[in-house]
GUFIPA-398562 format. One record per atom (N, C-alpha, C): chain; x, y, z; atom name; residue in one letter. Coordinates in nm, 2 decimals. Layout:
PT  cadena    east   north      up  atomo  residuo
PT       A       X       Y       Z     CA        a
...
***
This chain:
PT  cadena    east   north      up  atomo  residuo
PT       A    4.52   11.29    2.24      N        x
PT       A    4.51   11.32    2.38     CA        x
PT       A    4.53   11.47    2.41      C        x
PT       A    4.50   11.50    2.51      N        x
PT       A    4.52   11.67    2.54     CA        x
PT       A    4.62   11.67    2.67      C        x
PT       A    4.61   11.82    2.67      N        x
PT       A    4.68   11.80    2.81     CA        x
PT       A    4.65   11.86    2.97      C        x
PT       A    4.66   11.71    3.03      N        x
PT       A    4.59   11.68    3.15     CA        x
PT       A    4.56   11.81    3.26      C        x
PT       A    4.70   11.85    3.28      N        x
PT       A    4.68   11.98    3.40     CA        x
PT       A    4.61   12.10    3.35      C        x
PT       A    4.65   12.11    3.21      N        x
PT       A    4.59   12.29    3.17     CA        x
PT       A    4.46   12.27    3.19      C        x
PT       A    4.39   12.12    3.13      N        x
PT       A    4.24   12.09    3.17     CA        x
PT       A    4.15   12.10    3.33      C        x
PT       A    4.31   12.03    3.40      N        x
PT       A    4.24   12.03    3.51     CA        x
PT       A    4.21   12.16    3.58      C        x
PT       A    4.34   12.23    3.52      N        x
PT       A    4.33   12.37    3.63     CA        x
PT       A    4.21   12.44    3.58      C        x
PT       A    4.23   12.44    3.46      N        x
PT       A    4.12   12.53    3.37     CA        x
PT       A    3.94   12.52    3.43      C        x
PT       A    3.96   12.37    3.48      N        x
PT       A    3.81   12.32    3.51     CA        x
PT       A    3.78   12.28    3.67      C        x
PT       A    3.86   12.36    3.77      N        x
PT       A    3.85   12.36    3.91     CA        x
PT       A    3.71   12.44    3.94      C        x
PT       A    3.65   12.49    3.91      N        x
PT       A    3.54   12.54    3.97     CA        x
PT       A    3.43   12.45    3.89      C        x
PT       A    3.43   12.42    3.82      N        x
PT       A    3.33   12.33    3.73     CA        x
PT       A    3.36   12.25    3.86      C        x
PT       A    3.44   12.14    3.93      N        x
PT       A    3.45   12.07    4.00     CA        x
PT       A    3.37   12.08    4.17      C        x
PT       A    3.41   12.22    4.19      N        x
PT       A    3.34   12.25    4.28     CA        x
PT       A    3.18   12.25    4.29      C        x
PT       A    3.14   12.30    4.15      N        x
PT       A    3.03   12.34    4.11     CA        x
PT       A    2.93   12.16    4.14      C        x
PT       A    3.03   12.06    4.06      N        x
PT       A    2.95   11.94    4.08     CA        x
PT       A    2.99   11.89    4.27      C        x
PT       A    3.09   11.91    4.32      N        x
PT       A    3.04   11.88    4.46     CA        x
PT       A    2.96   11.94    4.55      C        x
PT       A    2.91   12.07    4.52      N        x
PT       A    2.78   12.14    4.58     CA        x
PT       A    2.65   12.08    4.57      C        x
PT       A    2.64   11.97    4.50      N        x
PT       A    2.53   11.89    4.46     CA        x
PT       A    2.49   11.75    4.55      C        x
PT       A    2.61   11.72    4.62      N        x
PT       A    2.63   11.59    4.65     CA        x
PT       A    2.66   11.60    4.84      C        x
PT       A    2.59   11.49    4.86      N        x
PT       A    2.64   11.48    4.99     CA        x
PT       A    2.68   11.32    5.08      C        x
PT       A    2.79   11.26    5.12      N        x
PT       A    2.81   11.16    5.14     CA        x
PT       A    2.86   11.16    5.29      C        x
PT       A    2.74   11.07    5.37      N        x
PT       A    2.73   11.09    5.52     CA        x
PT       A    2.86   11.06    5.57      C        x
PT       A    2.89   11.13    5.70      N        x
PT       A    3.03   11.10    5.71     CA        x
PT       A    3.17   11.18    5.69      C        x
PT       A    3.15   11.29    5.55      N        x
PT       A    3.19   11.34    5.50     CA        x
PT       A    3.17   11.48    5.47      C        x
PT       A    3.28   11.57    5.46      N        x
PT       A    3.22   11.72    5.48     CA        x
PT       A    3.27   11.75    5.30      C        x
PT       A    3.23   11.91    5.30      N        x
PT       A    3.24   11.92    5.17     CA        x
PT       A    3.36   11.92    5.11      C        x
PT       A    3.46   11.92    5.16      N        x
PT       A    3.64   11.86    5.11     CA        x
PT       A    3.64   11.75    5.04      C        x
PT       A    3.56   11.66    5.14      N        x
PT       A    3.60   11.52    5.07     CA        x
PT       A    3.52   11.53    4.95      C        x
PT       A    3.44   11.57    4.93      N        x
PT       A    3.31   11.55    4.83     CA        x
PT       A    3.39   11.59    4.68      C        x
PT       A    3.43   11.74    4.76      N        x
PT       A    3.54   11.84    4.66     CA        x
PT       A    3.68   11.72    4.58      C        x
PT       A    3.74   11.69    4.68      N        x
PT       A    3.85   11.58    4.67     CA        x
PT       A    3.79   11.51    4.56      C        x
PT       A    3.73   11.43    4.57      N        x
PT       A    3.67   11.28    4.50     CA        x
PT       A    3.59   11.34    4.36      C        x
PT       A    3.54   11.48    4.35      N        x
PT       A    3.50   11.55    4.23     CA        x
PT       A    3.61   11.60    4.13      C        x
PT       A    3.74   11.62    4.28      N        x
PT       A    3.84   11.65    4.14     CA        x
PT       A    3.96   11.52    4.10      C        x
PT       A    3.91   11.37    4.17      N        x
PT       A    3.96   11.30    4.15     CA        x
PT       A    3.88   11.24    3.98      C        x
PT       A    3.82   11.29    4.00      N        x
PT       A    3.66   11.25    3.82     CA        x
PT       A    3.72   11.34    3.73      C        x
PT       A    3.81   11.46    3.80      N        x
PT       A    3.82   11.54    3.68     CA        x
PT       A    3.93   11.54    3.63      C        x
PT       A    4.05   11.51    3.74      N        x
PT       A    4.19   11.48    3.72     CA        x
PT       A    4.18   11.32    3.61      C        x
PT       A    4.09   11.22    3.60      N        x
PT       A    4.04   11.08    3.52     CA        x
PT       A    4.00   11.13    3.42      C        x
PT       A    3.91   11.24    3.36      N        x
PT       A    3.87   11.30    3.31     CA        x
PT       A    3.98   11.37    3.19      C        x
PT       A    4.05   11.49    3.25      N        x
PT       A    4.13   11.53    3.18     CA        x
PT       A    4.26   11.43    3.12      C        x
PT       A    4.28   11.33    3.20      N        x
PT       A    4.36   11.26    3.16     CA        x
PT       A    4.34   11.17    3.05      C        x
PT       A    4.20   11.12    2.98      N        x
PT       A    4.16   11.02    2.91     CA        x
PT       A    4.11   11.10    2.82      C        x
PT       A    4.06   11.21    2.83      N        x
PT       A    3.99   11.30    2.70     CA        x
PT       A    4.04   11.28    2.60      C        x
PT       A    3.95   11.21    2.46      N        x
PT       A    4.02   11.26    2.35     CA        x
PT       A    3.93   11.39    2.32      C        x
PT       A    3.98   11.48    2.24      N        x
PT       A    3.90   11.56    2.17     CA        x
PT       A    3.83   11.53    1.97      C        x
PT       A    3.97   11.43    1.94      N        x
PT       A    3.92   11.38    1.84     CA        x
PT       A    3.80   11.32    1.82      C        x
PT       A    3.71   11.26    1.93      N        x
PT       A    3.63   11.22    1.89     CA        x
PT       A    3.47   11.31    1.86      C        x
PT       A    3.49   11.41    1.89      N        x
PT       A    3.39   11.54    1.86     CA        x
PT       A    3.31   11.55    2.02      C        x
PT       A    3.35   11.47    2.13      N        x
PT       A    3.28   11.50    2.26     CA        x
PT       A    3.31   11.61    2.27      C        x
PT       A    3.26   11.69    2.39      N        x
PT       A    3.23   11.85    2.46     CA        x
PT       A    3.33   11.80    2.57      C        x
PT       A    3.46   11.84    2.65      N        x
PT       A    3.55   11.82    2.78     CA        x
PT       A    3.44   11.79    2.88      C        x
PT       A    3.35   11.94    2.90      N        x
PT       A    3.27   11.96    3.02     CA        x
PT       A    3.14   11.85    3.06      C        x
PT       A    3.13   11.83    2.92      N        x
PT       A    3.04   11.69    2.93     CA        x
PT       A    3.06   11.57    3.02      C        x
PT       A    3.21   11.52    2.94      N        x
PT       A    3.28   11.41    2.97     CA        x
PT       A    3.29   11.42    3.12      C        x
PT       A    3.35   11.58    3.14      N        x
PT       A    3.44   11.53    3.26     CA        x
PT       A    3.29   11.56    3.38      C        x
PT       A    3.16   11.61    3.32      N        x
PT       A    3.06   11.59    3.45     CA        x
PT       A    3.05   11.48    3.47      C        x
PT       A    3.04   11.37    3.39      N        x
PT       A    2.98   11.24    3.40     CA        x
PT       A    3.06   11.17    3.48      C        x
PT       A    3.23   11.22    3.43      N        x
PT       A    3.36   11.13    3.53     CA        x
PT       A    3.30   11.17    3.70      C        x
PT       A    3.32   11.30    3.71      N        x
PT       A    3.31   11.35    3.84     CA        x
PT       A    3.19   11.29    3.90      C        x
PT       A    3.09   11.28    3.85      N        x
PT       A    2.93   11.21    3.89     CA        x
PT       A    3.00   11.06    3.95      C        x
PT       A    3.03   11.00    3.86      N        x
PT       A    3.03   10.87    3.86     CA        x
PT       A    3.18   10.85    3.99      C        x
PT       A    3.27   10.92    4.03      N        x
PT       A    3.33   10.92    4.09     CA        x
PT       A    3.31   10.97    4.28      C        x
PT       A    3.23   11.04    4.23      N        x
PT       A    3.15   11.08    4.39     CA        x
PT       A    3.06   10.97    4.39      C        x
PT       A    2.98   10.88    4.30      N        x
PT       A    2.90   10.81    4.34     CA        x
PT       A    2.92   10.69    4.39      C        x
PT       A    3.02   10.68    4.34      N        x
PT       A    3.11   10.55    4.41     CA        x
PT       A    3.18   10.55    4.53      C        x
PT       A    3.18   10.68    4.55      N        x
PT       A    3.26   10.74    4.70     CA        x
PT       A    3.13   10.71    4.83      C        x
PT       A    2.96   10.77    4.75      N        x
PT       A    2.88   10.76    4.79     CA        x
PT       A    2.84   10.63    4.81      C        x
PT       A    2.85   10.51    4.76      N        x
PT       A    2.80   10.36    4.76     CA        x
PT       A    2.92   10.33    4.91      C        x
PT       A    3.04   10.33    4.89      N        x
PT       A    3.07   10.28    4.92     CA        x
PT       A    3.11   10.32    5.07      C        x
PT       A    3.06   10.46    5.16      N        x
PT       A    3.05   10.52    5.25     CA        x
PT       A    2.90   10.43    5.27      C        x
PT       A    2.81   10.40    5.21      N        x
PT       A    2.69   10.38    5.27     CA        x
PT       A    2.71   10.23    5.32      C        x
PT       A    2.78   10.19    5.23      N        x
PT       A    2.82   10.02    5.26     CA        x
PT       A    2.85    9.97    5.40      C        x
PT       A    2.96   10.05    5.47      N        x
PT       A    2.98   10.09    5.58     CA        x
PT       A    3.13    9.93    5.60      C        x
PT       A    3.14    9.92    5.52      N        x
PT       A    3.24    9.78    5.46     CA        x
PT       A    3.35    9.82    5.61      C        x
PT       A    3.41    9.94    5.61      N        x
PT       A    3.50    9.94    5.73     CA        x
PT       A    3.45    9.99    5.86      C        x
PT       A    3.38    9.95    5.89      N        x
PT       A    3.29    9.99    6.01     CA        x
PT       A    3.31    9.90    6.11      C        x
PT       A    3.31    9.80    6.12      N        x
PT       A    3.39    9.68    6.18     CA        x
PT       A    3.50    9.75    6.27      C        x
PT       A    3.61    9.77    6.15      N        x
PT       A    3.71    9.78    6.14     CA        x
PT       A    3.75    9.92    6.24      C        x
PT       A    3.69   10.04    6.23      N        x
PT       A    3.69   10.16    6.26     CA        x
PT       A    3.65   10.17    6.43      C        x
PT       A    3.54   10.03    6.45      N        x
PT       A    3.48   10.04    6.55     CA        x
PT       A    3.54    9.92    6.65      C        x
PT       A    3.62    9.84    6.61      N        x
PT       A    3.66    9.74    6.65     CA        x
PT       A    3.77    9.77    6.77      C        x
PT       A    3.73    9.71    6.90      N        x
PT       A    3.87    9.70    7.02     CA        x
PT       A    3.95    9.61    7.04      C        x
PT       A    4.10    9.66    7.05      N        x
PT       A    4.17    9.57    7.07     CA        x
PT       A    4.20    9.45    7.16      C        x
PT       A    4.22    9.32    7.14      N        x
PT       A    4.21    9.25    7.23     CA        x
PT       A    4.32    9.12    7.22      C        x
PT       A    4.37    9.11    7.31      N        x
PT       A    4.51    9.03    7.26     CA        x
PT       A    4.57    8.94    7.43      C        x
PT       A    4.65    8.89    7.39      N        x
PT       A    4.74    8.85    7.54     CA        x
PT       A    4.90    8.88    7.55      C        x
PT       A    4.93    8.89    7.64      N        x
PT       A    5.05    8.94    7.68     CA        x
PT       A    5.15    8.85    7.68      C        x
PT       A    5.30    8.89    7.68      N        x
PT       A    5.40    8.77    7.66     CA        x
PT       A    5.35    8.62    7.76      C        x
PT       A    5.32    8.63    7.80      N        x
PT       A    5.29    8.50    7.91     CA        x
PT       A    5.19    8.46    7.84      C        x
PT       A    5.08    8.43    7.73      N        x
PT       A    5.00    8.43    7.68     CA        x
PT       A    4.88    8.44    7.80      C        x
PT       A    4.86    8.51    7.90      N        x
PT       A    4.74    8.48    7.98     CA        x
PT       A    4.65    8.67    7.92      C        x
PT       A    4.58    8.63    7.89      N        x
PT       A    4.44    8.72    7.83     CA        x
PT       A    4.49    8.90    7.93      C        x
PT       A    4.49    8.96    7.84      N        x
PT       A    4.54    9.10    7.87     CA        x
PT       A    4.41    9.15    7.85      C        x
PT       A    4.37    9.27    7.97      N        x
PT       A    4.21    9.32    7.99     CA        x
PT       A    4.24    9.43    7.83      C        x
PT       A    4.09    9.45    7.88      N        x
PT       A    4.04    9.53    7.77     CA        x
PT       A    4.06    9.69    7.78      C        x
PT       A    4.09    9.77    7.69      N        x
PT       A    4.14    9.91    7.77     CA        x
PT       A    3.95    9.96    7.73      C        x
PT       A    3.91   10.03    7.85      N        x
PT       A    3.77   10.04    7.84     CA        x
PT       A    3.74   10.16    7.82      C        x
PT       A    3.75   10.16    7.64      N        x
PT       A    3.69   10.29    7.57     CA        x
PT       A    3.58   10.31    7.55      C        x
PT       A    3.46   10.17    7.58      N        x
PT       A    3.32   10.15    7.58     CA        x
PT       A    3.28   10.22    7.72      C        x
PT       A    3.33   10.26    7.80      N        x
PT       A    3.28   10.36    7.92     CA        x
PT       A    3.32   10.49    7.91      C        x
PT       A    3.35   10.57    7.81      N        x
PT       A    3.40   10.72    7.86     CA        x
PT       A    3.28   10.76    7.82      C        x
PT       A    3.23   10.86    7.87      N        x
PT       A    3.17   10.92    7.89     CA        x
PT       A    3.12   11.01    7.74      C        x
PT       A    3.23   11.02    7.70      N        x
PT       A    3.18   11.09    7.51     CA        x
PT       A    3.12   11.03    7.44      C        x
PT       A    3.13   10.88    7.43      N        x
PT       A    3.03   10.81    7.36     CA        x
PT       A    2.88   10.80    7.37      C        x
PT       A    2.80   10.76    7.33      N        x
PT       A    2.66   10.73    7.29     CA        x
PT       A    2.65   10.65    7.40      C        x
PT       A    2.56   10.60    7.52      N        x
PT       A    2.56   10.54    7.58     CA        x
PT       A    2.50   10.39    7.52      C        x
PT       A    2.39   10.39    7.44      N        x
PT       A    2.34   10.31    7.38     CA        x
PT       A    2.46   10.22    7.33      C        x
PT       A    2.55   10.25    7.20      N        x
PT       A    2.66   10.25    7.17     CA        x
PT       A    2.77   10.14    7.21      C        x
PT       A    2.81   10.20    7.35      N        x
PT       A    2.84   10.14    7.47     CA        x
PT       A    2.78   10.02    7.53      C        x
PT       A    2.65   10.00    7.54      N        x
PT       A    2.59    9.85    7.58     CA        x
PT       A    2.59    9.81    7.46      C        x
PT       A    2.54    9.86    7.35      N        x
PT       A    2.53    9.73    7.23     CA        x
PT       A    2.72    9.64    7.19      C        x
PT       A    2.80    9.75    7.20      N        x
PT       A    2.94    9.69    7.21     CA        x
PT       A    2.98    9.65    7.30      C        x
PT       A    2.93    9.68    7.44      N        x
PT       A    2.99    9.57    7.53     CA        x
PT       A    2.92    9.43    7.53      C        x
PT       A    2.74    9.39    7.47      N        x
PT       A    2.72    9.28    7.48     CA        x
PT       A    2.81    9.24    7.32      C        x
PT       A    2.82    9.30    7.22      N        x
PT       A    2.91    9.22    7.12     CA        x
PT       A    3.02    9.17    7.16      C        x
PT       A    3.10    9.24    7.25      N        x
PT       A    3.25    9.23    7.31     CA        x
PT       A    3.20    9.10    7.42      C        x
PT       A    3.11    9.11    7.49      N        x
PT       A    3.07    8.92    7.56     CA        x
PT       A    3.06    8.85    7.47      C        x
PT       A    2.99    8.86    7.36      N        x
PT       A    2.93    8.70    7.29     CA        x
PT       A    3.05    8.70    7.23      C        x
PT       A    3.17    8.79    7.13      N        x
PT       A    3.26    8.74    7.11     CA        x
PT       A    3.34    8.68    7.17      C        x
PT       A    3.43    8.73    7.30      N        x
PT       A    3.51    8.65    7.40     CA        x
PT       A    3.43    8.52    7.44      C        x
PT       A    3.32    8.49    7.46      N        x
PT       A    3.25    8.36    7.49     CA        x
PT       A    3.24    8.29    7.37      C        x
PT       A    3.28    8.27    7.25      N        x
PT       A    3.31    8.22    7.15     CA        x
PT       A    3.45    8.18    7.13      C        x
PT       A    3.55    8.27    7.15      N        x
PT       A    3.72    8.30    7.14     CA        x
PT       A    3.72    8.17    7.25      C        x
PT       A    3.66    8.21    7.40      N        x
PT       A    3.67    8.11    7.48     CA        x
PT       A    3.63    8.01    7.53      C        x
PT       A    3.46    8.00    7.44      N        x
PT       A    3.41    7.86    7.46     CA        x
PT       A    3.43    7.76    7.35      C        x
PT       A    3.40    7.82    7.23      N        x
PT       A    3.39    7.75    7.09     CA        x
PT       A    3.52    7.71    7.06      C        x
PT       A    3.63    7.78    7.11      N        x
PT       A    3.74    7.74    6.99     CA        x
PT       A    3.85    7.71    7.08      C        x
PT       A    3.88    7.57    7.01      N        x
PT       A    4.01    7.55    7.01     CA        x
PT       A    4.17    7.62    7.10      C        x
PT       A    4.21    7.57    7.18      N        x
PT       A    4.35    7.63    7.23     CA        x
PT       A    4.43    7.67    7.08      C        x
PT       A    4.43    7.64    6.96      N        x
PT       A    4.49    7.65    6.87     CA        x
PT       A    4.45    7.76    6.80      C        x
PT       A    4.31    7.76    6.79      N        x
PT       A    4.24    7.85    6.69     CA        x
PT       A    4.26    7.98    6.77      C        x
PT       A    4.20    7.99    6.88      N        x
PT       A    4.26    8.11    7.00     CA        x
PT       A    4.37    8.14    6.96      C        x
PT       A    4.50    8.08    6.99      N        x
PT       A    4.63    8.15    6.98     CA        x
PT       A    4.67    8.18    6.87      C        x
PT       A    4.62    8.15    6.75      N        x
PT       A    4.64    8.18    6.61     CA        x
PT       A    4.55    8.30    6.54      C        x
PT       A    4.45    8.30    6.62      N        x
PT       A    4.33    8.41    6.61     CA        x
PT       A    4.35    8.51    6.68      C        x
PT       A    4.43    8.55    6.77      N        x
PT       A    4.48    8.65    6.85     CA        x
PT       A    4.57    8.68    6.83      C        x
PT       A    4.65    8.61    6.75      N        x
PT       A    4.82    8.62    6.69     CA        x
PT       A    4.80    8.73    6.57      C        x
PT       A    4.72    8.68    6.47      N        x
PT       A    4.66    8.77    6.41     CA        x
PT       A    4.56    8.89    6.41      C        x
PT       A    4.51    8.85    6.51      N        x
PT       A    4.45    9.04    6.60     CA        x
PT       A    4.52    9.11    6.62      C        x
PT       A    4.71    9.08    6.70      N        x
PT       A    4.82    9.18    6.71     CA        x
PT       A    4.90    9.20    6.64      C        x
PT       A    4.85    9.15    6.50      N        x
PT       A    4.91    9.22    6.36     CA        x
PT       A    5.02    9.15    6.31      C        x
PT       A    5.04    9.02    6.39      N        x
PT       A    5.10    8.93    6.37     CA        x
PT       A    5.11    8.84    6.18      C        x
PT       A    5.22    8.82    6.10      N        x
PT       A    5.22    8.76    6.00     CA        x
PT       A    5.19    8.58    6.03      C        x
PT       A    5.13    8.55    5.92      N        x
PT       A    5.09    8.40    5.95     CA        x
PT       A    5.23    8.32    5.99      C        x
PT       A    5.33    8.39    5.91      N        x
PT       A    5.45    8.33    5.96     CA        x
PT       A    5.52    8.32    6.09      C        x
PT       A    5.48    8.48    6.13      N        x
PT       A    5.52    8.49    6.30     CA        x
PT       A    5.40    8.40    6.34      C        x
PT       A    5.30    8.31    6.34      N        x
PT       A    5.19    8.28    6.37     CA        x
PT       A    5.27    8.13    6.40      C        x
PT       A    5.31    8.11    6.26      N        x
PT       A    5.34    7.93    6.26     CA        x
PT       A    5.47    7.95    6.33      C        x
PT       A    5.55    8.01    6.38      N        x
PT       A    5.70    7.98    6.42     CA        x
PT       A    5.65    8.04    6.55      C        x
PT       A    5.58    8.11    6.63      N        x
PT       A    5.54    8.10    6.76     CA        x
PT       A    5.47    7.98    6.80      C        x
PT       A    5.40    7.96    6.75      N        x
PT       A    5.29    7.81    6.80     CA        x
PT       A    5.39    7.65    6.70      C        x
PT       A    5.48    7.70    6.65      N        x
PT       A    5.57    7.59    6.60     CA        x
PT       A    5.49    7.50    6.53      C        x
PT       A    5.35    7.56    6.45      N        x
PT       A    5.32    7.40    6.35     CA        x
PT       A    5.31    7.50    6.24      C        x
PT       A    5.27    7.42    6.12      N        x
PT       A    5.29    7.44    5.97     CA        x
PT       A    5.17    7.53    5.94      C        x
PT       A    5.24    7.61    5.83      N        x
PT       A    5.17    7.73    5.78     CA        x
PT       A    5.03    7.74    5.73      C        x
PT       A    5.00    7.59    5.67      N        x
PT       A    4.87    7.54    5.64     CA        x
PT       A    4.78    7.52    5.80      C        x
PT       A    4.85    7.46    5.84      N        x
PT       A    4.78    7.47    5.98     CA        x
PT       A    4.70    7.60    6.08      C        x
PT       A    4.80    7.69    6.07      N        x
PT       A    4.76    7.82    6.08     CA        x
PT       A    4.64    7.87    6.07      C        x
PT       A    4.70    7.86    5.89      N        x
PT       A    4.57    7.88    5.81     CA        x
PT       A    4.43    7.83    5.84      C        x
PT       A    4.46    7.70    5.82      N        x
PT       A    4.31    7.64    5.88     CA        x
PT       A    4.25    7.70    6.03      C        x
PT       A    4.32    7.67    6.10      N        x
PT       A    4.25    7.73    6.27     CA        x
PT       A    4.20    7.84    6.23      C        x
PT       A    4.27    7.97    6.21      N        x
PT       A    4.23    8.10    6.13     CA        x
PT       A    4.11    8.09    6.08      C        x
PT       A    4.07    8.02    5.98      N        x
PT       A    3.93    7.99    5.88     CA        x
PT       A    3.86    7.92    5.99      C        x
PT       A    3.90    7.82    6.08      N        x
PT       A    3.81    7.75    6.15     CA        x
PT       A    3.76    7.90    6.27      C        x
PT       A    3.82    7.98    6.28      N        x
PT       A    3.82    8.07    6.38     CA        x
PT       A    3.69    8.18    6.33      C        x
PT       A    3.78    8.19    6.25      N        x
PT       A    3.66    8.28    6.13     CA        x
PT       A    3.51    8.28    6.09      C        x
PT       A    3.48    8.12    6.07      N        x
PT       A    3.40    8.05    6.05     CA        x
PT       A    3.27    8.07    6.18      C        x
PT       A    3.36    8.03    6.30      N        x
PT       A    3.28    8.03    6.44     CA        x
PT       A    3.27    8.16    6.49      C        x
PT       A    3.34    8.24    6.48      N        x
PT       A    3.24    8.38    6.46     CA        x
PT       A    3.15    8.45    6.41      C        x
PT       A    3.16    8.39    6.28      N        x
PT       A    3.07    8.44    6.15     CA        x
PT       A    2.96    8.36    6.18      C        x
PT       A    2.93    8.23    6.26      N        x
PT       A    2.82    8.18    6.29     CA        x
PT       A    2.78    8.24    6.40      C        x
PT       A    2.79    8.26    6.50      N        x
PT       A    2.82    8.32    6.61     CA        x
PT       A    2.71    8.45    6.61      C        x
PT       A    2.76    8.52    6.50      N        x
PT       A    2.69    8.66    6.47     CA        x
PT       A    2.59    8.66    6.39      C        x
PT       A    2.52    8.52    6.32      N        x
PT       A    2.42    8.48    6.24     CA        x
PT       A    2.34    8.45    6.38      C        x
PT       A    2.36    8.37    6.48      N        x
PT       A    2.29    8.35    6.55     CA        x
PT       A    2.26    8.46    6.62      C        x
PT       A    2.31    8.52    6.70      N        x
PT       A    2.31    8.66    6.77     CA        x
PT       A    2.23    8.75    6.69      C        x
PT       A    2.21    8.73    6.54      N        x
PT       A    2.13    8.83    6.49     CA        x
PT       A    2.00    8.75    6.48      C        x
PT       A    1.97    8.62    6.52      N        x
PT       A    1.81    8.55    6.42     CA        x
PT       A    1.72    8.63    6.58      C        x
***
């Protein structure tokens, strides 16, 4: 084994050199930088030199393969949901607390703004046509970050129970959004 830091420090501009190459939407050249010297910091740490490889070899390939995976999975868009998602919950009385309306300011995309506000109808018209008084309060319990446990000891039935409504909730969304897309 060698040793990790003198390699790493030694090989910071090689690092830079490979994120000048790469570009991952979303992202400015830091992050590209970051995730190049996260290939190289994996790199110096795993190098043998016993086995007759070249470091700078090894550690291009780490850094490649490390930005590239930074790159898949920026394109995947996996938390995009998540990033773009509004809060939506009810208040101690359980009666439906409005929506704080971030889809109207004026900075956003207007386009943006109607395609999320008709997503934000067909979901509530799901939450409140398709499902269950149970599935609702269990599905909203869990939108305010609620544990399944705070879930089952507010609504006072069993943890399996929960669970199911949850899945049943889950379920009728996830159809919901198959139809909305055919």
């Amino acid at each position: 084994m060698s040793d990790a830091p003198a390699l790493f420090q030694k090989h910071q501009e090689w690092a830079r050199f490979e994120a000048r190459n790469w570009y991952i939407p979303g992202a400015d050249f830091d992050d590209v930088l970051q995730h190049a010297r996260v290939g190289l910091w994996e790199a110096s740490r795993s190098f043998d030199g016993s086995r007759g490889s070249v470091f700078k070899s090894f550690a291009g390939l780490c850094m490649r393969r490390e930005i590239i995976t930074a790159l898949k999975t920026a394109q995947r868009m996996k938390h995009g949901p998540l990033n773009d998602s509004i809060r939506h919950g009810v208040n101690d009385d359980g009666e439906d607390v409005e929506v704080v309306d971030l889809l109207g300011s004026s900075e956003g995309d207007p386009l943006r703004c109607v395609i999320a506000r008709e997503e934000l109808e067909r979901i509530t018209a799901v939450v409140w046509g398709d499902m269950t008084p149970l599935e609702r309060q269990a599905l909203i319990g869990l939108a305010n970050g609620m544990s399944y446990d705070e879930i089952e000891a507010t609504l006072g039935v069993a943890h399996k129970t929960v669970d199911n409504a949850i899945q049943r909730a889950r379920r009728k969304l996830a159809e919901s959004e198959l139809e909305a897309a055919a």
